[in-house]
C-alpha positions as CSV (number, residue, x, y, z in Angstrom):
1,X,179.7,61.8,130.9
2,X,182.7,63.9,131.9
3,X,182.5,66.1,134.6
4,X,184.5,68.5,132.5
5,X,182.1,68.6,129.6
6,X,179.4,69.5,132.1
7,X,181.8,72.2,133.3
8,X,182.0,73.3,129.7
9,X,178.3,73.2,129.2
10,X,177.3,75.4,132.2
11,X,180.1,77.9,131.3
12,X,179.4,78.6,128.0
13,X,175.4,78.9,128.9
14,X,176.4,81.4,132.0
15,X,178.6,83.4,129.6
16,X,175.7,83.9,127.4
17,X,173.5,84.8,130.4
18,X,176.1,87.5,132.0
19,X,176.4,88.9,129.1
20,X,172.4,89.2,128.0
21,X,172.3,90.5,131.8
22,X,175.1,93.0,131.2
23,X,173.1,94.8,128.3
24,X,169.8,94.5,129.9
25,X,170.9,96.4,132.6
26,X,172.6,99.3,131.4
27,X,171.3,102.2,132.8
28,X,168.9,100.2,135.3
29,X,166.8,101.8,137.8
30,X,164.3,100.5,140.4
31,X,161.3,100.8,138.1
32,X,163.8,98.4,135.7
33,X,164.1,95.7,138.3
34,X,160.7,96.0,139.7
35,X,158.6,96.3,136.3
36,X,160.7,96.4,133.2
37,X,159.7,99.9,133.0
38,X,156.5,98.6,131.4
39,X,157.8,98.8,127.8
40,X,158.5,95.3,127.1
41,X,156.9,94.5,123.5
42,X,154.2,91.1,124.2
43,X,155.1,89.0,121.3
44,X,158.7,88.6,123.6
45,X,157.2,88.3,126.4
46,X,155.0,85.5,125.4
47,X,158.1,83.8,123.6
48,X,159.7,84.1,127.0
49,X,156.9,83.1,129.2
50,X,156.8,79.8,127.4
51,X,160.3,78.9,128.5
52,X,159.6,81.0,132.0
53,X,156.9,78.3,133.2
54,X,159.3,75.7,132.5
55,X,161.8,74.7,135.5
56,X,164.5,72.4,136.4
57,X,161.7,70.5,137.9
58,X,159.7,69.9,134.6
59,X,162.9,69.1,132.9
60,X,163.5,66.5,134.9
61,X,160.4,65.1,136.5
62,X,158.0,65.2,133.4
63,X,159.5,62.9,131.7
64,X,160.4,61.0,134.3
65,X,156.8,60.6,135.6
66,X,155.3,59.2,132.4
67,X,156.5,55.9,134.3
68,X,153.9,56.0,136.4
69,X,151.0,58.4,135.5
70,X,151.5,58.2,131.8
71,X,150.7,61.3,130.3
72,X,148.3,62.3,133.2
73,X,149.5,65.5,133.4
74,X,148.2,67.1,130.0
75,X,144.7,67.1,131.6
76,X,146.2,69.4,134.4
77,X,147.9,71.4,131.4
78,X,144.7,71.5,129.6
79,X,143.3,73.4,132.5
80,X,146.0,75.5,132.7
81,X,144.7,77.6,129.2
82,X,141.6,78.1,130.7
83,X,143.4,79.4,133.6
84,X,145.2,81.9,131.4
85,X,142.1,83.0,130.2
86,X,140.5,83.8,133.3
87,X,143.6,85.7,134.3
88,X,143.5,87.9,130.8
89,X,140.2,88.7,131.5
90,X,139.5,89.1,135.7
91,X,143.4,89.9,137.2
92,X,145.5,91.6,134.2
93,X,142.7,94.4,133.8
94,X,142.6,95.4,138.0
95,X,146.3,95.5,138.5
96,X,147.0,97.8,134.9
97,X,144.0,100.0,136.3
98,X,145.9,100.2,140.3
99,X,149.0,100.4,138.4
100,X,150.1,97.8,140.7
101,X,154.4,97.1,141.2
102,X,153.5,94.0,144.0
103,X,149.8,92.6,143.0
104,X,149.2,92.1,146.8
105,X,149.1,95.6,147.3
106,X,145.2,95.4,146.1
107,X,144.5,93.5,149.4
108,X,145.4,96.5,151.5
109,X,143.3,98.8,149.4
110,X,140.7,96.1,149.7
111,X,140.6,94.9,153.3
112,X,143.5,96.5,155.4
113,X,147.2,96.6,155.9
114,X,147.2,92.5,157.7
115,X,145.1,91.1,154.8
116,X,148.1,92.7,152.4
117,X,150.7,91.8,154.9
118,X,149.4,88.4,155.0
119,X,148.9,87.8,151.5
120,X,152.8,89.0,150.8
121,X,154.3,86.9,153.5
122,X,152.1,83.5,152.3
123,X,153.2,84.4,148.6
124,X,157.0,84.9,150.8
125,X,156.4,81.4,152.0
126,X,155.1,79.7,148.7
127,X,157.8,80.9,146.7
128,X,160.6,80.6,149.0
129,X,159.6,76.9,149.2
130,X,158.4,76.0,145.7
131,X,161.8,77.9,144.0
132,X,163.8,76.2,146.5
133,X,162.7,72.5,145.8
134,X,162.7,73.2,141.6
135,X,166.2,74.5,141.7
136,X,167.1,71.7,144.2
137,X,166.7,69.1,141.2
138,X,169.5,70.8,138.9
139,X,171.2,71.0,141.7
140,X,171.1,66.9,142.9
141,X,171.5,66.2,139.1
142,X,174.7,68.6,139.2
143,X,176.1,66.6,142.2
144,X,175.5,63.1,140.4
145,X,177.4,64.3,137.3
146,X,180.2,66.8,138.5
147,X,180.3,66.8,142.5
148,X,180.3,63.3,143.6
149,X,183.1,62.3,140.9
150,X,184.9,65.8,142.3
151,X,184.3,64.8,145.7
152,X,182.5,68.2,146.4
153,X,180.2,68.5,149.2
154,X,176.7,69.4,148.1
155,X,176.3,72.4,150.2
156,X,179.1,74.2,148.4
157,X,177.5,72.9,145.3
158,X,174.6,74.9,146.1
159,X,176.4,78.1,147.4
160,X,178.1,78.3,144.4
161,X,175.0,77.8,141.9
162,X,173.2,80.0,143.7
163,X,175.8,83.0,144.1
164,X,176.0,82.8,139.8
165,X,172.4,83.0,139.8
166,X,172.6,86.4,142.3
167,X,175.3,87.7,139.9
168,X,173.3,88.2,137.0
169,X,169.9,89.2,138.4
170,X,171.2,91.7,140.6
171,X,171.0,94.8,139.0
172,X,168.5,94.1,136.0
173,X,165.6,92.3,137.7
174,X,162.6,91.6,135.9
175,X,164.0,93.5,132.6
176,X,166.7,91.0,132.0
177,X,164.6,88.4,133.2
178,X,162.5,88.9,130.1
179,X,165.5,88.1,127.8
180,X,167.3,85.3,129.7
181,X,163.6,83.7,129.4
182,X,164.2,84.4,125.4
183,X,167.1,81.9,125.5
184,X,165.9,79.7,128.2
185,X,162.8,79.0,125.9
186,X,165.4,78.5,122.7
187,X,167.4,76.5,124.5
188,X,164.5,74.1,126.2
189,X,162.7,73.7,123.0
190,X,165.8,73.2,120.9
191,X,167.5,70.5,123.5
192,X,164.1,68.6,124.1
193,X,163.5,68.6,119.8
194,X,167.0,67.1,119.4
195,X,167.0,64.9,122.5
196,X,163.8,62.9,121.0
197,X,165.4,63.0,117.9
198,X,169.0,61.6,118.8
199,X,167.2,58.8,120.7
200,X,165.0,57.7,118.2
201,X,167.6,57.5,115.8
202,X,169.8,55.3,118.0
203,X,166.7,53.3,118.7
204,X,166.2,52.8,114.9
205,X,163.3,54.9,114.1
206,X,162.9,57.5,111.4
207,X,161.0,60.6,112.3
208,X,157.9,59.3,110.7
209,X,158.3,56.2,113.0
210,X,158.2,58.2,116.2
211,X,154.5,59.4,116.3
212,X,153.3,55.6,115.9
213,X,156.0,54.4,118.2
214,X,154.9,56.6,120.9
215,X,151.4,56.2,120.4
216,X,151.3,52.5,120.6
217,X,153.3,52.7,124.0
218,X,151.2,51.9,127.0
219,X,152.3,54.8,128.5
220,X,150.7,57.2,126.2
221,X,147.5,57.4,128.0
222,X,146.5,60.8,128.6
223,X,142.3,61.0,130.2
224,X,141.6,59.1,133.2
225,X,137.2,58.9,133.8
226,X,137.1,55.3,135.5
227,X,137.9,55.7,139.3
228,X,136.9,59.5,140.4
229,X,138.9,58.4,143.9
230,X,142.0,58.6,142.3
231,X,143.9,61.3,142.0
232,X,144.2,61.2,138.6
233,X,140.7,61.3,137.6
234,X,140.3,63.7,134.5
235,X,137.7,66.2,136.5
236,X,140.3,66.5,139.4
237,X,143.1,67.5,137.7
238,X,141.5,69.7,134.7
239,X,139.4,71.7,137.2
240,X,142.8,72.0,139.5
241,X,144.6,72.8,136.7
242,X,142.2,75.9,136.0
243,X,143.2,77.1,139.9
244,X,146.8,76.2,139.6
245,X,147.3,78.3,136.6
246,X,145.3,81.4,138.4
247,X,147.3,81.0,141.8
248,X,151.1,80.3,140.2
249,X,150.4,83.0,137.2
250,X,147.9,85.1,138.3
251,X,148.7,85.9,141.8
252,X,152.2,85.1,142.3
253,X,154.4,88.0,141.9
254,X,157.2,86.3,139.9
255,X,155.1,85.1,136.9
256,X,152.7,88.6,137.1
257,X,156.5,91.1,137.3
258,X,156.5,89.6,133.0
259,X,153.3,90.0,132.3
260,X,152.9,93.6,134.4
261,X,155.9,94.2,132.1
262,X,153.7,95.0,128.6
263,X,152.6,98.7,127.7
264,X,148.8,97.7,128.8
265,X,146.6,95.0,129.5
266,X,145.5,94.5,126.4
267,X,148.7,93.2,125.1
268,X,149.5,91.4,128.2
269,X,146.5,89.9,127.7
270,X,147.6,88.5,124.2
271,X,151.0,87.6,125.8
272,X,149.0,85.4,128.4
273,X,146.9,83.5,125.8
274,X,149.4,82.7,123.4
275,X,152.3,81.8,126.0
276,X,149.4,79.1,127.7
277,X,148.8,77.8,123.7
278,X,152.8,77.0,123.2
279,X,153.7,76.1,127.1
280,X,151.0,72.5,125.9
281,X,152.6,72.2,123.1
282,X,156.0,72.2,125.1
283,X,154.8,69.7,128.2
284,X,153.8,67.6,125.3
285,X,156.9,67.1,123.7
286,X,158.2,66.3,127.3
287,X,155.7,63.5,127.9
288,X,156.6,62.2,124.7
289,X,160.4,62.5,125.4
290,X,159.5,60.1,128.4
291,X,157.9,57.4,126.5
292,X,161.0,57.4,124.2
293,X,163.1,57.4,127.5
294,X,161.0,54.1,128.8
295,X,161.7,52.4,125.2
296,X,165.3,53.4,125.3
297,X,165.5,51.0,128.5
298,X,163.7,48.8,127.8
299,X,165.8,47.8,124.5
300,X,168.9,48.3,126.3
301,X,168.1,46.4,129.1
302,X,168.6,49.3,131.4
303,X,166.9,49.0,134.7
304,X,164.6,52.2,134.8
305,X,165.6,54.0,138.6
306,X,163.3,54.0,141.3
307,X,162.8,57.9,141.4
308,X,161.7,58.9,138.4
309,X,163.1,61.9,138.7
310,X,166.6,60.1,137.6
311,X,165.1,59.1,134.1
312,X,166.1,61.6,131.9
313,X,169.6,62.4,133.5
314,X,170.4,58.4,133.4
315,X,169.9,57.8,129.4
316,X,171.1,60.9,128.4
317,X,174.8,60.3,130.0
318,X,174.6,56.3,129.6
319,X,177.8,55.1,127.6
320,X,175.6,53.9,124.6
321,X,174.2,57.2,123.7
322,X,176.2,59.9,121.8
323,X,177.8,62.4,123.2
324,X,175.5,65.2,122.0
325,X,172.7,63.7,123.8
326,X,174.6,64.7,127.3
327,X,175.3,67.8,126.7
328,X,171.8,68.8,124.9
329,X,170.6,67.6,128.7
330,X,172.7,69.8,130.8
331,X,172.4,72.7,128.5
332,X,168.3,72.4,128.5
333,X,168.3,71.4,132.4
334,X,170.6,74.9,133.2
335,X,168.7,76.4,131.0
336,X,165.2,75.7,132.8
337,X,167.1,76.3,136.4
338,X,169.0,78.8,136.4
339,X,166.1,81.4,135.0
340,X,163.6,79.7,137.3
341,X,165.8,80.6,140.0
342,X,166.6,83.8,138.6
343,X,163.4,84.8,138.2
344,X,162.6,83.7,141.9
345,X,164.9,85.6,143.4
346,X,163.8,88.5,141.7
347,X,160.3,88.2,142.6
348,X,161.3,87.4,146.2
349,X,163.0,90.5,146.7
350,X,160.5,92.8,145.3
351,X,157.6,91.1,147.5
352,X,160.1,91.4,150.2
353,X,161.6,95.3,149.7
354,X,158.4,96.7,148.6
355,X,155.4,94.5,150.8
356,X,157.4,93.2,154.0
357,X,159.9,96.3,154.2
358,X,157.4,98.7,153.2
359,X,160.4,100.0,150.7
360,X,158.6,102.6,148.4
361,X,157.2,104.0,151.9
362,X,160.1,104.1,154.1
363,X,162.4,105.4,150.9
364,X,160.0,107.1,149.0
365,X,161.6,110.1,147.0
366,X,165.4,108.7,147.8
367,X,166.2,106.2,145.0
368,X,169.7,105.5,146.3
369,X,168.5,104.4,150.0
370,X,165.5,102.2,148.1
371,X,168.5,100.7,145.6
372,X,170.4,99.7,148.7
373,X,167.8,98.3,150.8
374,X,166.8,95.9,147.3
375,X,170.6,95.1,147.0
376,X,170.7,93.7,151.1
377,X,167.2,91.8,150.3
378,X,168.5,89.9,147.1
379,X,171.6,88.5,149.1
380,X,169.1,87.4,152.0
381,X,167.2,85.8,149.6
382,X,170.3,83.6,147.8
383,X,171.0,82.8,151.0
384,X,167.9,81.7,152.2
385,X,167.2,79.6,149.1
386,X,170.4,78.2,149.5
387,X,169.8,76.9,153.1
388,X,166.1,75.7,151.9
389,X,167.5,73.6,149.3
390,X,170.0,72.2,151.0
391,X,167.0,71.1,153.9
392,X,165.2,69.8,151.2
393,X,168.4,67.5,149.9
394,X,168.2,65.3,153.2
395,X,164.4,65.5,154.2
396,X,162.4,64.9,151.0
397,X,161.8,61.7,149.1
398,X,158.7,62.6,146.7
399,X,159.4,63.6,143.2
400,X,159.8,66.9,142.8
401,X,156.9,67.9,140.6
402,X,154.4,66.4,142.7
403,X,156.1,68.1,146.2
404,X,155.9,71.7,144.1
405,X,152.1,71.3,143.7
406,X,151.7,70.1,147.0
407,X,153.3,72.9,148.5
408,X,151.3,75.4,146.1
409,X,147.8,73.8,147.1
410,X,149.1,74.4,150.8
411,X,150.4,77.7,150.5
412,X,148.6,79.3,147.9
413,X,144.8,78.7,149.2
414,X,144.7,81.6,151.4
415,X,146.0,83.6,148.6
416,X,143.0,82.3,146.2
417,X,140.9,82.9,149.0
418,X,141.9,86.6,149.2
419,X,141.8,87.7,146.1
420,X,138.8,85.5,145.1
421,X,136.6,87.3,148.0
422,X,138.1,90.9,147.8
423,X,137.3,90.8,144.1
424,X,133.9,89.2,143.8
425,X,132.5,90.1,147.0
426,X,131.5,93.7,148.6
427,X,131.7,91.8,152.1
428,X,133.7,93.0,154.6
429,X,136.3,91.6,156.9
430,X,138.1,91.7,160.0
431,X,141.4,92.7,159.1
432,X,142.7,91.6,162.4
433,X,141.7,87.9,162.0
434,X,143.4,87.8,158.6
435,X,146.4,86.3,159.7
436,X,145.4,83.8,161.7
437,X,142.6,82.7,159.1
438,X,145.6,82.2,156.3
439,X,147.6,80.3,159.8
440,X,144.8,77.6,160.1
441,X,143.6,77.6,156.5
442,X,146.5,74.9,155.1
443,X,145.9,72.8,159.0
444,X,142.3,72.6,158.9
445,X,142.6,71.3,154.9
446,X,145.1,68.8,155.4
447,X,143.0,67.6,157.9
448,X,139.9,67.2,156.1
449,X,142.2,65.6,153.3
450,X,143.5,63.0,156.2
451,X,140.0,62.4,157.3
452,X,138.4,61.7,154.1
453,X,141.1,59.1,153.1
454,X,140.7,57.3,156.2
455,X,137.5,56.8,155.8
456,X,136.7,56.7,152.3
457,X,140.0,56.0,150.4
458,X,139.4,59.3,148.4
459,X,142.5,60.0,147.0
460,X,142.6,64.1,147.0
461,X,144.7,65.8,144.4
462,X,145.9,69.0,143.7
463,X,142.0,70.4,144.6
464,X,143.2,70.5,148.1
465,X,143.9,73.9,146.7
466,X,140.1,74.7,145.9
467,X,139.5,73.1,149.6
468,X,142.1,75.5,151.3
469,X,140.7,78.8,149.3
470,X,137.1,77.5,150.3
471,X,138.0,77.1,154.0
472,X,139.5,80.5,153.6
473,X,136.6,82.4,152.4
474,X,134.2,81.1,155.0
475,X,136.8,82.3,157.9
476,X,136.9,85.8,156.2
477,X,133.3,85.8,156.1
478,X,133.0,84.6,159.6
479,X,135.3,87.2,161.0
480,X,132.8,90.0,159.8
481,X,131.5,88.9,163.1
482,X,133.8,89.6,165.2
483,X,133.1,93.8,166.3
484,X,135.8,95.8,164.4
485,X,135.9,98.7,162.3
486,X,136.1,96.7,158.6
487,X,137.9,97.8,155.2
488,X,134.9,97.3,153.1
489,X,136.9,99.1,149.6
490,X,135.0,98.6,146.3
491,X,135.4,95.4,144.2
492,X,135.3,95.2,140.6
């Protein structure tokens, strides 16, 4: 595919994005940025969350990992409503009720000023680190397509994604976030309809071929039971699932700024059910994009790459596949990646002007000062992502999907933990052992996880997360021990 058509592509989306930004934004303020000035209507919101959960990295690696696992994955997505549910009914009601603007404000109320500092900073950590590695993927395919041929260097690659993403999130926040998502989620479910559809016609199939032809594909195996050591076993990831949707919705800050969006919690709540029913329905359509992807090859004799991850991006620009096919790919894949990364950012710098900065506090009364201070953190953060990615480029060799779980059930534990103690739990803590208990957390798990599979062979999945929370808990219970004045607050 022409560089210039993906030049094309990516200009034409950005233009539609600037200018969706543009009349978001008019007459922004902080509470604009920050919460959307809690008047965003839920059926929206629920149309854009189903696009919002969707990244560069699902785009890409989804399809590409039905090579491998097959359609695995659905029994983590499965998990995922009940997640959502749990959400609607435990988290969404406390922070309406606190009339939360960063959801890690609770753990000060809760257990002290270090619990919330040390909640914020491993949400900082998460998020810095799991935004970084899903934008990296548009950003390698980006350099295969347009770069390389240009003789561009990737870091300037990345600079300049990254400074169009700061352009049109800087003044609207979470408010224009809501209706980029709105397009993102027309554009991903359009591209991925007509993708399968383009490539079953050039494989010969009419559309009432393609439900038998994927079904009949060996690849179309979705519930493992057999081998409870692997990490695929059905158990492990529907039960992970449940925690990954709680931890990466619930109590991260960039999916809750949407949801903390709507008038109450009641219709937040119907925004949260509904957008976990379509997101299935969209993951499923991108398994089955993969086992079309696998046939495609296989009848055109085209070796399938080593990293999966290349899938998708290679039978979409081969020579034998129209045109349309190409540019439905880039349009879909910017789509996914440059709201993802919007929406990081965005979430990034409210955790980090209004939790590490102390913001509201320092500024509170003068708008102006606050609306500078934001403006500083949002550059810091494009920058840092930038020089994340761009580590992540040269270090990492897993597929990216699997690496941004990894990362979560690392990063996110202590979080669980947290939350999972302050709200069912009348305990108390030691506020000054907090952050060193969400320090060794993540190193005592992946210890146990190295220990086990030395000598058993266990394979542990994604419920290292439930291992790192666990681990958690017990510290903050233990530190109760230790003699201190503890912030015993009510739970609900």
């Amino acid at each position: 595919m022409s560089p210039a058509i993906v030049i094309l592509t990516i200009t034409v989306y950005f233009a539609l994005l600037l200018t969706i930004s543009r009349l978001a934004s008019r007459r922004a303020t902080n509470a604009t940025f920050f919460t959307g000035n809690r008047r965003t209507p839920w059926p929206l919101v629920a149309f854009a969350m189903a696009g919002a959960v969707i990244s560069g990295v699902t785009f890409i690696s989804v399809p590409g990992m039905v090579v491998t696992k097959g359609y695995a994955y659905l029994q983590m997505v499965m998990g995922f409503i009940v997640g959502y549910a749990v959400i609607s009914l435990v988290l969404l009601p406390l922070f309406y009720r606190r009339n939360l603007v960063s959801i890690y404000s609770y753990l000060e109320d809760r257990f002290g000023r270090r619990s919330y500092k040390s909640g914020a900073m491993m949400f900082f950590i998460s998020e810095i680190l799991g935004a970084s590695v899903r934008f990296f993927v548009v950003c390698a395919v980006l350099q295969m397509l347009v770069c390389d041929p240009l003789g561009i260097p990737f870091a300037i690659n990345v600079l300049v994604t990254i400074s169009l993403i700061w352009l049109y999130t800087a003044r609207g926040g979470v408010k224009t976030l809501i209706w980029t998502d709105v397009l993102k989620s027309a554009c991903l479910i359009l591209s991925v309809v007509l993708c399968i559809f383009f490539i079953s016609r050039n494989l010969g199939l009419s559309l009432s071929d393609i439900p038998a032809a994927i079904k009949s594909h060996e690849s179309a195996s979705i519930f493992h039971f057999s081998d409870p050591k692997s990490g695929l076993y059905f158990w492990k990831q529907f039960v992970a699932g449940i925690f990954m949707a709680i931890v990466m919705n619930g109590l991260n800050q960039d999916m809750m700024q949407r949801h903390l969006s709507c008038r109450d919690s009641k219709a937040s709540r119907k925004n949260m059910i509904v957008s976990g029913i379509v997101q299935f329905g969209v993951i499923a359509l991108f398994l089955m994009l993969g086992t079309l992807l696998i046939v495609y090859c296989s009848a055109r004799g085209i070796a399938i790459p080593e990293k999966t991850d290349d899938l998708f991006g290679l039978v979409a620009a081969h020579p034998s596949m129209p045109l349309i096919v190409g540019v439905l790919f880039i349009a879909g894949l910017v789509a996914a990646a440059y709201s993802a990364a919007g929406s990081a950012l965005t979430s990034l710098t409210t955790s980090f002007t209004i939790d590490i900065l102390d913001g509201r506090k320092r500024h509170e009364g003068d708008e102006s000062a606050l609306a500078r201070l934001r403006r500083r953190v949002h550059l810091l953060m494009s920058l840092l992502m930038a020089a994340v990615i761009i580590a992540f480029y040269y270090l990492s060799s897993e597929d990216a999907i699997s690496a941004v779980y990894t990362l979560a059930s690392y990063t996110y534990g202590p979080i669980l933990g947290l939350f999972a103690y302050g709200i069912f739990s009348n305990a108390p803590v030691n506020d000054r052992a907090v952050p060193a208990i969400c320090l060794l957390s993540p190193v005592f798990a992946w210890i146990i996880q190295w220990s086990i599979a030395l000598t058993t062979g266990y394979q542990t999945g994604f419920e290292l997360l439930l291992l790192n929370a666990v681990i958690t808990i017990a510290g903050l219970r233990l530190s109760a021990l230790i003699p201190e004045k503890s912030y015993v607050k009510e739970s609900i």
